[in-house]
C-alpha positions in Angstrom: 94.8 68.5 114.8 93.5 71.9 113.9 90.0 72.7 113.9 88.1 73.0 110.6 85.7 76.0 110.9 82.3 76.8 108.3 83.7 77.4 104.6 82.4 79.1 101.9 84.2 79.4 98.3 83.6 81.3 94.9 86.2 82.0 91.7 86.3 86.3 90.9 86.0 85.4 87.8 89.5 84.8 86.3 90.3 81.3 88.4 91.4 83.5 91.5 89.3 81.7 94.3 88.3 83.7 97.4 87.4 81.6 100.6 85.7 82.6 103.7 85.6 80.6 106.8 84.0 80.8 110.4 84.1 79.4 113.7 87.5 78.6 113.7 89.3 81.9 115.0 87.6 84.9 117.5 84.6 82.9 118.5 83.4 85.1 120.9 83.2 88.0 119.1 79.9 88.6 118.0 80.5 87.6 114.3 83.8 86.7 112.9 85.5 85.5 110.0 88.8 85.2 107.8 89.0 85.8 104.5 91.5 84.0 102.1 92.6 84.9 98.8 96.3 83.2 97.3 98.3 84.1 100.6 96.4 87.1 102.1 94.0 86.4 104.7 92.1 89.1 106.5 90.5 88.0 109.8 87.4 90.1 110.8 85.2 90.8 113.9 82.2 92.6 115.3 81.4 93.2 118.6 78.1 95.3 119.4 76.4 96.0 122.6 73.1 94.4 123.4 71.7 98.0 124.9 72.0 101.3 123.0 73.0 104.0 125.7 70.4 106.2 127.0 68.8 109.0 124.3 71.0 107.9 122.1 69.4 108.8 118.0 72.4 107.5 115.9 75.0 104.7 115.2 77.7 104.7 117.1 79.8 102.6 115.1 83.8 102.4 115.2 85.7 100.9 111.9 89.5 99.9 111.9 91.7 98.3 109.6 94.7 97.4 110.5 97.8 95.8 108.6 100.1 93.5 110.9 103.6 93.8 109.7 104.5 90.2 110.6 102.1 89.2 107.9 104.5 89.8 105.7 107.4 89.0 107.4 108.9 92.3 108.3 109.3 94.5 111.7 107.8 97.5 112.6 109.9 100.6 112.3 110.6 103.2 115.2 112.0 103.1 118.6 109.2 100.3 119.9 108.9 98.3 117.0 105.0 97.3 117.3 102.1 98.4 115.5 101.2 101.7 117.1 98.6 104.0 116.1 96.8 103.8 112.4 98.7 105.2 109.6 96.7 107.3 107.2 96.6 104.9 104.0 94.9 102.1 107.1 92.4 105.2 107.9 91.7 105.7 104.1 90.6 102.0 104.0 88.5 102.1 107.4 87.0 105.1 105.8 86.1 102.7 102.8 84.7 100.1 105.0 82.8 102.4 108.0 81.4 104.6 104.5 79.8 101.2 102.7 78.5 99.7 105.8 77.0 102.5 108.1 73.9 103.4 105.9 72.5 99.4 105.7 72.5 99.1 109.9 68.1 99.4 110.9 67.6 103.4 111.6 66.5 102.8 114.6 69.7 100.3 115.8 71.5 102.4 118.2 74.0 100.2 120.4 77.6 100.7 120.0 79.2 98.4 117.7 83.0 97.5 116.7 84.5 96.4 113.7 88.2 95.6 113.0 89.5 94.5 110.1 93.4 93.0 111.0 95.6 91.9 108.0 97.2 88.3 109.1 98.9 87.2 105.8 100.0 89.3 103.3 100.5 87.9 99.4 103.1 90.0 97.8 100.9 91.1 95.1 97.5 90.9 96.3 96.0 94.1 97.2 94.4 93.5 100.7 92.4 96.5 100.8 89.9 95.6 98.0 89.0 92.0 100.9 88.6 94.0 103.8 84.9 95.3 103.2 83.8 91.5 102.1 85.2 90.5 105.5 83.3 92.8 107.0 80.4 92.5 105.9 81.0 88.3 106.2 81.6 88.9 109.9 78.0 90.7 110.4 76.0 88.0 107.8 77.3 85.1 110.0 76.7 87.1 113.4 72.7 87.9 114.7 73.3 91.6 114.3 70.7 93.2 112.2 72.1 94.3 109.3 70.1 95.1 105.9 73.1 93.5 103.9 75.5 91.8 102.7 77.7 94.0 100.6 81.0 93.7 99.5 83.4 96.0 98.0 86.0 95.4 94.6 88.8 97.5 92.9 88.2 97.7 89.3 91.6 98.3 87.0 91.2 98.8 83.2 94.5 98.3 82.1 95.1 98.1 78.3 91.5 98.6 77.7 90.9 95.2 79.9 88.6 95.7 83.4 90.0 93.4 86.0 88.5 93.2 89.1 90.7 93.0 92.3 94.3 93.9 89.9 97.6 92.8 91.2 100.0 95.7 92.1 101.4 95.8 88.9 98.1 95.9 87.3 97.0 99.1 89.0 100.6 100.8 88.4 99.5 100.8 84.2 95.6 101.4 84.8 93.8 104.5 83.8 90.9 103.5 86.1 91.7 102.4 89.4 88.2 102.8 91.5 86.7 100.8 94.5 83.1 100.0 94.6 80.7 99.0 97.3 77.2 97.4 96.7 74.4 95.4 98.0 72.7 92.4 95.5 70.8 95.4 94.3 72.7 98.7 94.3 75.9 100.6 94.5 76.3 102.0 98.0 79.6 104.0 98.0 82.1 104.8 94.7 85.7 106.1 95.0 88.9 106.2 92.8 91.1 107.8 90.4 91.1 108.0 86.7 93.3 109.4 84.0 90.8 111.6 82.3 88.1 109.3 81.4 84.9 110.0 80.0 81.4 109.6 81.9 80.3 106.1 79.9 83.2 104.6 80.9 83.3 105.1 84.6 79.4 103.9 84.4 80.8 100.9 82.8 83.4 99.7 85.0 80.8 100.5 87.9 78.6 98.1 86.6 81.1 95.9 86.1 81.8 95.6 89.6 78.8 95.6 90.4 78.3 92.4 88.7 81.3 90.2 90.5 79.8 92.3 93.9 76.8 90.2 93.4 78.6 86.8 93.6 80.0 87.8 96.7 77.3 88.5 98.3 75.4 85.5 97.2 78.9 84.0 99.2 77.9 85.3 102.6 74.3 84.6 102.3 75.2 80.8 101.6 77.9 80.7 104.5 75.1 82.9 107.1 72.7 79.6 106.1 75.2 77.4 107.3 75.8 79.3 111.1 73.2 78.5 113.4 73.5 82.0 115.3 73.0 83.9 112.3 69.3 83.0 111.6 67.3 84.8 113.1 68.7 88.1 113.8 68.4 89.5 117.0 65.5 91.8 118.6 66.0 95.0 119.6 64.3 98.1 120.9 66.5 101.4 120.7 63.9 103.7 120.7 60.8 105.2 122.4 58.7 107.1 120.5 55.4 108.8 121.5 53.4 108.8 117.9 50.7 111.7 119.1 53.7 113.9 119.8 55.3 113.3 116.4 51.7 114.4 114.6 51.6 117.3 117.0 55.2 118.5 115.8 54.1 117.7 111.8 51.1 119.4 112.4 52.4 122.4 113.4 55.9 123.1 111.9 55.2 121.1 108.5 54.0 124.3 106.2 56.6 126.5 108.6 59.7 124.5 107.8 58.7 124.2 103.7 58.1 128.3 103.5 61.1 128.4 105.5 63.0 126.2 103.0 61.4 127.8 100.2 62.5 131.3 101.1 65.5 131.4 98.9 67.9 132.8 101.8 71.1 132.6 100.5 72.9 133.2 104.7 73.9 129.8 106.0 73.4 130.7 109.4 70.1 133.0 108.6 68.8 130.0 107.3 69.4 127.9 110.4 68.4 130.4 112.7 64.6 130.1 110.9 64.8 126.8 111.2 65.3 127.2 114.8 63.2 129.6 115.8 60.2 127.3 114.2 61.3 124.4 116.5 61.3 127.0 119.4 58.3 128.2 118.7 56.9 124.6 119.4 58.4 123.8 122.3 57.5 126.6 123.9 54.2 125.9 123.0 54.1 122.8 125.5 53.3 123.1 129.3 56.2 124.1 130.9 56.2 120.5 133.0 56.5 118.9 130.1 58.7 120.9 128.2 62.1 119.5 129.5 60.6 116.1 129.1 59.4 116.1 125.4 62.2 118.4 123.9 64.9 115.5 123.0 61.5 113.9 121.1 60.5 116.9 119.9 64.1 117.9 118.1 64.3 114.5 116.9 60.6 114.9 114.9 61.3 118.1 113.9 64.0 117.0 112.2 62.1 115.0 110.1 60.2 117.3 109.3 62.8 120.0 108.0 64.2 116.8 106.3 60.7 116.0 104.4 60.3 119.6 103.8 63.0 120.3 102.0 62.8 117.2 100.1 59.2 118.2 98.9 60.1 121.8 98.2 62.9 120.7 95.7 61.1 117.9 94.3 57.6 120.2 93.5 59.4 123.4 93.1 62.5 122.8 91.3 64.9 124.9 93.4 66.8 125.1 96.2 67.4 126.1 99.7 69.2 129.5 98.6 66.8 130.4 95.6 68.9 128.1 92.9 67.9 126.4 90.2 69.1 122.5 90.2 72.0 122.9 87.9 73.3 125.9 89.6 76.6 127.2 90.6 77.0 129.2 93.8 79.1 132.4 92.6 83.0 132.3 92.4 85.6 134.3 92.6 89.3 133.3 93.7 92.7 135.0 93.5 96.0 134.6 93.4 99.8 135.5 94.8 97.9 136.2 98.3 100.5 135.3 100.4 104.1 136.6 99.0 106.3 134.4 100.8 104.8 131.2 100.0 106.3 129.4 96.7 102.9 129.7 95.6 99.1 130.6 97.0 95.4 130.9 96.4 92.3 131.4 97.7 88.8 129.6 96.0 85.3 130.6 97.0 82.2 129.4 96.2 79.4 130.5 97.9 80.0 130.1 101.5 82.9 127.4 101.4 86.1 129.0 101.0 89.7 127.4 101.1 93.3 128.9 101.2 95.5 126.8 99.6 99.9 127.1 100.1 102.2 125.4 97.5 105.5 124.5 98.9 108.8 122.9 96.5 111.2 121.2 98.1 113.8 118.3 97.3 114.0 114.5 97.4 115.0 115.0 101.0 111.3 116.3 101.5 109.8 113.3 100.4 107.7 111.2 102.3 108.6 107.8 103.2 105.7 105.5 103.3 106.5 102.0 105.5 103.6 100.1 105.8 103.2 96.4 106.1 102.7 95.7 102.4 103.3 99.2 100.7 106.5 100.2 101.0 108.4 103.2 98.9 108.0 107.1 98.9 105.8 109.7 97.4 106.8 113.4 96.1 103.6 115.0 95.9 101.8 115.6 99.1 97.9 117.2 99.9 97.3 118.1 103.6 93.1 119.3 104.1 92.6 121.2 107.7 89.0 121.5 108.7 89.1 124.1 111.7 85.6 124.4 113.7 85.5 128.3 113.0 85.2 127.2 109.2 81.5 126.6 110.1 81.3 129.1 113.1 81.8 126.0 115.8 83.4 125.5 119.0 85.4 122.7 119.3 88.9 121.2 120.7 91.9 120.6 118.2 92.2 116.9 118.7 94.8 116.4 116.0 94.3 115.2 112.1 90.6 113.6 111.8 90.0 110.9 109.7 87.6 113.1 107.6 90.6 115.3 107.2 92.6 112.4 105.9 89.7 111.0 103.3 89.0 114.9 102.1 92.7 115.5 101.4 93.3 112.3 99.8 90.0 112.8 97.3 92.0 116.0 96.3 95.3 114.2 95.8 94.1 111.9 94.1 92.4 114.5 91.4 95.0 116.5 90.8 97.7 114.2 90.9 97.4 113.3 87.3 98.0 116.8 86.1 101.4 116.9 88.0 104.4 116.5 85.5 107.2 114.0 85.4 110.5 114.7 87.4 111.9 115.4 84.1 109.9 118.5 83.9 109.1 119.3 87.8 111.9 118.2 89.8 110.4 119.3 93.2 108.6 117.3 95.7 105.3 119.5 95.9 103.4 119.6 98.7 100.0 121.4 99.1 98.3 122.5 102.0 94.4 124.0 102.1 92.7 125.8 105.1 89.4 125.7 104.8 88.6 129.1 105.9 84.4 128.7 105.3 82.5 125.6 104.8 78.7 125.4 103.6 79.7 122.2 101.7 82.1 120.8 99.1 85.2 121.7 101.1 86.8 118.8 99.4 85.7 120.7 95.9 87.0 123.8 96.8 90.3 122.5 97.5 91.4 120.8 94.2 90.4 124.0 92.8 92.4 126.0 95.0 95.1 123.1 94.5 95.1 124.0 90.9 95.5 127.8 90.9 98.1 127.6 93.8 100.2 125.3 91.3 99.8 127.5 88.8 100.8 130.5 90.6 103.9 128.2 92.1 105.3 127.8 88.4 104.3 123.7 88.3 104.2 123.2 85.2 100.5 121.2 85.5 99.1 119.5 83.0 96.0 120.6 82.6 93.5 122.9 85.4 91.4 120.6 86.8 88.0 121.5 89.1 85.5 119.3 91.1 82.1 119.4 92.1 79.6 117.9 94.9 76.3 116.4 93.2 73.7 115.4 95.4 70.3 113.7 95.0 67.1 113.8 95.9 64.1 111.0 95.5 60.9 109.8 96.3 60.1 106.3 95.5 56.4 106.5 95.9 56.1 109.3 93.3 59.0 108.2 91.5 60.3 112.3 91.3 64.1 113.0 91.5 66.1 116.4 91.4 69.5 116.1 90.8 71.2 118.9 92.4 74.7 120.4 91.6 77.3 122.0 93.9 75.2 121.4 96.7 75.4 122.9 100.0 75.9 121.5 103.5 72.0 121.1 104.6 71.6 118.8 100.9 74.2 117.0 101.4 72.7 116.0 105.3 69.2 115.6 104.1 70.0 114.2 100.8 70.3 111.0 99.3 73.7 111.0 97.2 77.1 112.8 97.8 78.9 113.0 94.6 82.4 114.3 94.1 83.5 114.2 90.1 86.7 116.1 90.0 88.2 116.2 86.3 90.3 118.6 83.3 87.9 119.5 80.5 88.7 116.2 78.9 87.8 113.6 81.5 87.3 112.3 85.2 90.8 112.4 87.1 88.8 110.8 90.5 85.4 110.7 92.0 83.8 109.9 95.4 80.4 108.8 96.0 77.8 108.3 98.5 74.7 106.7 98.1 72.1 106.7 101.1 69.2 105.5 99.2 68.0 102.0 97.2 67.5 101.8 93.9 69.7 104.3 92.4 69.5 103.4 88.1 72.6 103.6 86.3 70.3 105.9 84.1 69.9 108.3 86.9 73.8 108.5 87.5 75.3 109.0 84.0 72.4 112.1 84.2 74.3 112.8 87.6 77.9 112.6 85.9 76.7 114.7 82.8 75.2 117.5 84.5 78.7 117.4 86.9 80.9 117.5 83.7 78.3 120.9 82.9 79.2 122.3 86.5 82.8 121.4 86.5 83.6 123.0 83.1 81.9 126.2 84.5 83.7 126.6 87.5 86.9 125.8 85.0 86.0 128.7 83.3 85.4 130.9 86.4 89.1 130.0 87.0 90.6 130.8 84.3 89.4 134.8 85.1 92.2 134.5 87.5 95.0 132.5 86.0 95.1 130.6 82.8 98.5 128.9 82.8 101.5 128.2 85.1 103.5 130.6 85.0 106.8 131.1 83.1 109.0 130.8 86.2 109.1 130.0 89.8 109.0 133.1 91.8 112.8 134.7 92.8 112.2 133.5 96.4 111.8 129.7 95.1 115.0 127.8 95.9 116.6 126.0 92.4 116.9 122.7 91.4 118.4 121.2 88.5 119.0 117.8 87.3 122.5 116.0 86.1 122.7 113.0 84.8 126.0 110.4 84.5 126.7 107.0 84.2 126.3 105.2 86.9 129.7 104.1 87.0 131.0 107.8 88.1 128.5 107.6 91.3 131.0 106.5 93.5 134.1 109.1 92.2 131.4 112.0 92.6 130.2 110.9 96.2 133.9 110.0 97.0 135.2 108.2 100.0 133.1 108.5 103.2 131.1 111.1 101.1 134.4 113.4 101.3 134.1 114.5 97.9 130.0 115.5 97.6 130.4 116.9 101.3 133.4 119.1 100.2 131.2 120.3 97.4 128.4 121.1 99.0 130.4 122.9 101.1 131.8 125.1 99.0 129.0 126.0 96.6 125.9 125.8 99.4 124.0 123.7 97.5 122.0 120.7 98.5 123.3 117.6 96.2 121.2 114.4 96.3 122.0 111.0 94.0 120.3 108.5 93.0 120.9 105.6 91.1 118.1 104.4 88.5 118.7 102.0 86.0 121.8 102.8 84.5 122.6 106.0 85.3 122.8 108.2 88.6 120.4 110.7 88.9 122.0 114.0 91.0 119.6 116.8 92.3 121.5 120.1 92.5 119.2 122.5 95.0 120.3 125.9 95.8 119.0 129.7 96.6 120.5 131.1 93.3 121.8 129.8 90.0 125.4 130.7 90.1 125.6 128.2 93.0 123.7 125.8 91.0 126.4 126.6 88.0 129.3 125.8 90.3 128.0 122.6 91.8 127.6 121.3 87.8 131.2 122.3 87.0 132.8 120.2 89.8 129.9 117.2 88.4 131.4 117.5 85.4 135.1 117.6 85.7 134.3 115.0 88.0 132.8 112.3 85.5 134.8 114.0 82.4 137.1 111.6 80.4 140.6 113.2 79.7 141.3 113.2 76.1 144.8 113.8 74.8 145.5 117.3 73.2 143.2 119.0 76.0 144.1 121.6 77.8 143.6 121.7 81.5 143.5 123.9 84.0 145.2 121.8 87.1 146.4 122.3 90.7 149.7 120.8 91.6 149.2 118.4 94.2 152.8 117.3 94.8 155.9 117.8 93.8 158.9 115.3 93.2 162.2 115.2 92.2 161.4 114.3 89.0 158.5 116.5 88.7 155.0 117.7 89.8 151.7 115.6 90.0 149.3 117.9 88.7 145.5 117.0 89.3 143.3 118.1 86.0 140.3 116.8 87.0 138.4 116.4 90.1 140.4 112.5 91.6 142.1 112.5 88.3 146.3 113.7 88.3 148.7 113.8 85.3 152.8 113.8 85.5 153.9 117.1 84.7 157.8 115.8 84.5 160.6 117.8 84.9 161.4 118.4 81.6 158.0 119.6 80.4 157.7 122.5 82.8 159.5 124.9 80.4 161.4 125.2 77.5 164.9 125.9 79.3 166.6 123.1 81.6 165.0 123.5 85.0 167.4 122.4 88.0 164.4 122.3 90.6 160.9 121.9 90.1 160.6 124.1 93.4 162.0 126.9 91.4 159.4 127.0 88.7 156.4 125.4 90.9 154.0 125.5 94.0 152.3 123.3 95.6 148.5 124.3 95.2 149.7 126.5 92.3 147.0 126.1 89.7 148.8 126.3 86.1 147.3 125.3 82.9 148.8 121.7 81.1 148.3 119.9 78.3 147.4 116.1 78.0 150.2 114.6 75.9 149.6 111.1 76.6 147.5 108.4 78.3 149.3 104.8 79.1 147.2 102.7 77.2 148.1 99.5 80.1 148.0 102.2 83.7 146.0 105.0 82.2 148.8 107.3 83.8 148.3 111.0 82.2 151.5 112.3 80.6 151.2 116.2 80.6 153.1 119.3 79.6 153.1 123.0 80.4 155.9 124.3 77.9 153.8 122.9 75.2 151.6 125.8 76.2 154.6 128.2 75.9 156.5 129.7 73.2 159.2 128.2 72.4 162.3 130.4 72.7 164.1 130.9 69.6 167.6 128.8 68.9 170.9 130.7 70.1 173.3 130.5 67.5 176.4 128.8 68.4 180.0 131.0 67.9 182.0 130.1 65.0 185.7 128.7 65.6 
């Protein structure tokens, strides 16, 4: 008899039911749970460690989701078949989580803690990534770890007009808003998803309307925490030891210095830092030597505070910024294109002190990636790689491989450009774009769908529209009640800000957005000011663009391999592949071209890809004699294949041979067909005649000829 754990259950709204249950699997994790919706269940944990490590000033908190391929009744692929290391779209949705639930841990909560979000049951068309952060979040309410939630997290779909929260598969494959929200009873925490160009009104609505079924879920956990004696109260904690005359000392002293400093205007990342530094320098030098060494880690850690509260105040009193903008202000552009000439396509995009060069690359079908995960399976033709190398911000560091801040930047700009990318009808290619970030003072991520955009156009891609994004960020004071929104803001605003907001978008709409949130009570009033004065900044930087390229151009540069489409019924796939693949392998051969088919519907789908068009020209001829249907009264030019007694066989078509008999190779009586005929002699023939039962070809060559005139015969 199976145990029955703690349940708690609530309808999303359309009589879908969502259950969540506890004590009945990983009991001695700190907090766990499983989450059940139709036949996807996610089982979540925590783990933290009672002790935060020594001088330790920040979370050190580990997020993983992981999909189990068993749960829907499949095998891993590769040599070992198990689950080995994540794949990037399970890092995208860690991301997701670790982003929502880091900023609503105490401040002071230092001790290493462990989520992992595993994927047990998988419903065919259940999205399980829109559960995991409610599972998470359920695992901490029904643990004692301190936590200043519960959140949860929803996708909203607007399909047809319609918002849907948590869509099926097929609902999100017809939606022009596809976005995942995160929120607390009270306010949105963290924002991201794609759109297909939609205005700022209508993403404010569809984030209010999740934040409305968010609420329900949380009301969820804070029923089922009631219920789980452990939970209530949280634990106590002490992470930090803090010596209050020293922090007065450091205010006292650096306070006005760090807010002239921030008020200076200097435009120099790295001057700016350095005047920082020297003022926290200054101070600890100030201190007796004995206790210098001592106090410093204190020290840094107040000062901090007091650049952060500095700053704040400057741009909330003064009404600029760090470098001498005004709040609305764009750092000064300029970008180029064609930069590197063997690339199929290239551009640099600066702004200010982030700069990123960005490679377009077409290839074929055979370029593709294949995505295998437990649930989503399938394969993807456009591909965005971000690299963030240290000397982008003048650091030291090891290479370590593909971060997960790599992965969620170069998804963001995937995500906003790929609605501009055409259909295969018009861009056959699988594109894949790559950006080095070369300089970084903030919105990297920004910099790159720019970039992305010029390097297509320079490439030939046929895009629909340029589209540019921008980083918004935030800054409030609840007991005044002043806030400065701030566009395209730099590294330092983004750190001791309060809101990090991508908008990326074409002059008509919003193609995705990201968002951030580290403070409570942000008004839906506040952010459609936030979106308007983005949809300002990106159509300026669209503008600044355009100085350097306007449209795609007309064609892909000479150096661009070709490809060009065929289509046939799908009934001539197999005579154009042949047997064993003789047939497309011989012609391959023989023209150098790459040829790929695909079946679709009713039809077959070939990819011809080659260096140069006469290839490409070739390759289409043999396709089409291949799938051609002989027609009587045509004339052919064949190669004899064999030759009989009685005649020649005579192939006019690629796998298709007529009968040239004996008596329709020329006008005079011919005694040997050797005498007239070769075999591999190509000769042009006529079509006389298709059996209408065998659909033998009847052909003739002397019907080509002219006919000798008649020899009189002698009279007697």
């Amino acid at each position: 008899m199976s145990k029955i754990g703690i349940q708690t259950s609530f309808d999303i709204g359309d009589g879908r039911i969502i259950t969540i249950e506890t004590g009945k699997l990983a009991k001695q994790a700190d907090g766990s749970v499983v989450v059940k919706m139709g036949d996807t269940m996610l089982l979540a944990t925590i783990v933290t460690k009672t002790e935060a490590a020594e001088n330790a000033d920040f979370l050190p908190l580990s997020v993983e989701y992981q999909e189990k391929y068993a749960s829907a009744g499949r095998f891993p692929g590769g040599f070992f078949k198990r689950e080995a290391r994540l794949s990037e779209y399970e890092i995208l949705i860690s991301r997701l989580v670790d982003r929502a639930l880091r900023p609503l841990f105490p401040d002071d909560y230092h001790a290493e803690t462990q989520v992992q979000i595993t994927l047990i049951s998988a419903d065919k068309n259940i999205m399980p990534d829109a559960l995991a952060c409610l599972a998470a979040s359920s695992a901490i309410a029904v643990s004692n770890i301190p936590f200043n939630g519960p959140i949860s997290e929803v996708r909203v779909a607007r399909v047809e007009g319609k918002l849907i929260i948590n869509p099926t598969f097929t609902e999100v494959a017809n939606a022009d808003i596809d976005i995942m929200v995160a929120a607390s009873v009270d306010n949105i925490v963290m924002v991201e998803g794609e759109m297909k160009e939609i205005s700022e009104p209508e993403m404010v609505e569809a984030i209010k309307f999740a934040h409305d079924a968010i609420k329900i879920q949380c009301k969820a956990q804070t029923d089922l925490a009631a219920l789980v004696e452990i939970a209530n109260p949280k634990r106590v904690y002490c992470h930090e030891n803090n010596d209050e005359d020293l922090r007065k000392a450091v205010t006292e002293a650096t306070y006005q210095k760090a807010y002239t400093c921030a008020k200076s205007g200097n435009k120099n990342k790295h001057e700016r830092g350095e005047a920082f530094e020297a003022i926290l320098n200054e101070f600890i030098e100030s201190l007796p030597e004995e206790e210098r060494e001592a106090k410093t880690p204190l020290v840094k850690k107040y000062y901090h505070d007091v650049e952060k509260k500095a700053m704040r105040n400057m741009i909330l009193d003064d009404r600029f910024r760090l470098d001498g903008r005004k709040l609305d202000e764009i750092r000064p552009i300029w970008s180029e294109v064609d930069y590197l000439p063997a690339a199929h396509g290239s551009a640099i995009f600066t702004r200010g002190e982030t700069q990123s060069l960005t490679t377009v690359t077409l290839g074929t079908k055979l370029d593709e990636q294949a995505i295998d995960g437990a649930v989503i399976e399938g394969r993807n033709n456009f591909i965005l790689h971000y690299n963030f190398p240290s000397f982008s911000t003048g650091e030291v560091k090891m290479n370590r491989g593909t971060s997960r801040r790599e992965v969620g930047h170069g998804n963001l700009a995937l995500r906003a450009l790929k609605p501009i990318i055409p259909a295969s009808d018009i861009n056959p290619y699988t594109v894949r774009i790559v950006s080095d970030i070369l300089e970084s003072n903030g919105s990297s991520s920004m910099a790159t769908v720019c970039a992305g955009t010029l390097a297509l156009m320079d490439a030939g891609v046929k895009i629909k529209k340029p589209v540019s994004g921008i980083a918004m960020g935030l800054i409030t004071d609840n007991e005044t009640k002043k806030y400065a929104v701030l566009s395209d803001i730099l590294g330092d605003e983004d750190h001791l800000g309060d809101m990090d907001f991508k908008v990326t978008g074409t002059k008509d709409g919003i193609t995705a957005c990201q968002m951030d949130i580290k403070v409570d009570g942000l008004s839906f009033e506040i952010l459609l000011e936030a979106l308007n004065q983005a949809k300002a900044g990106r159509l300026h930087i669209l503008g600044e663009m355009e100085k350097t390229i306007t449209t795609p151009r007309e064609d892909y540069k000479p150096h661009v391999p070709r490809i060009e489409k065929v289509t046939i019924p799908k009934e001539f796939i197999g005579a154009v592949i042949g047997p064993g693949g003789k047939i497309i392998q011989e012609m391959q051969k023989d023209t150098n071209c790459t040829i790929i088919i695909e079946e679709v519907g009713e039809f077959g789908i070939i990819d011809i890809f080659a260096a140069d068009k006469n290839s490409i020209d070739a390759a289409k001829d043999r396709i089409r004699k291949i799938v051609a249907v002989p027609e009587i009264g045509e004339i052919y030019k064949g190669k004899v294949k064999s030759i009989m007694p009685f005649g020649a066989f005579v192939e006019v078509l690629p796998g298709k041979d007529g009968l040239l008999h004996i008596s329709e190779i020329e006008w005079r009586r011919v005694e040997k067909v050797e005498d007239v005929l070769k075999e591999g002699q190509e000769i042009e023939v006529k079509l006389i005649e298709i059996d209408k039962k065998t659909g033998k070809m009847k052909l003739s060559r002397k019907a080509l000829l002219p006919r000798p005139p008649r020899e009189d015969k002698p009279q007697a």
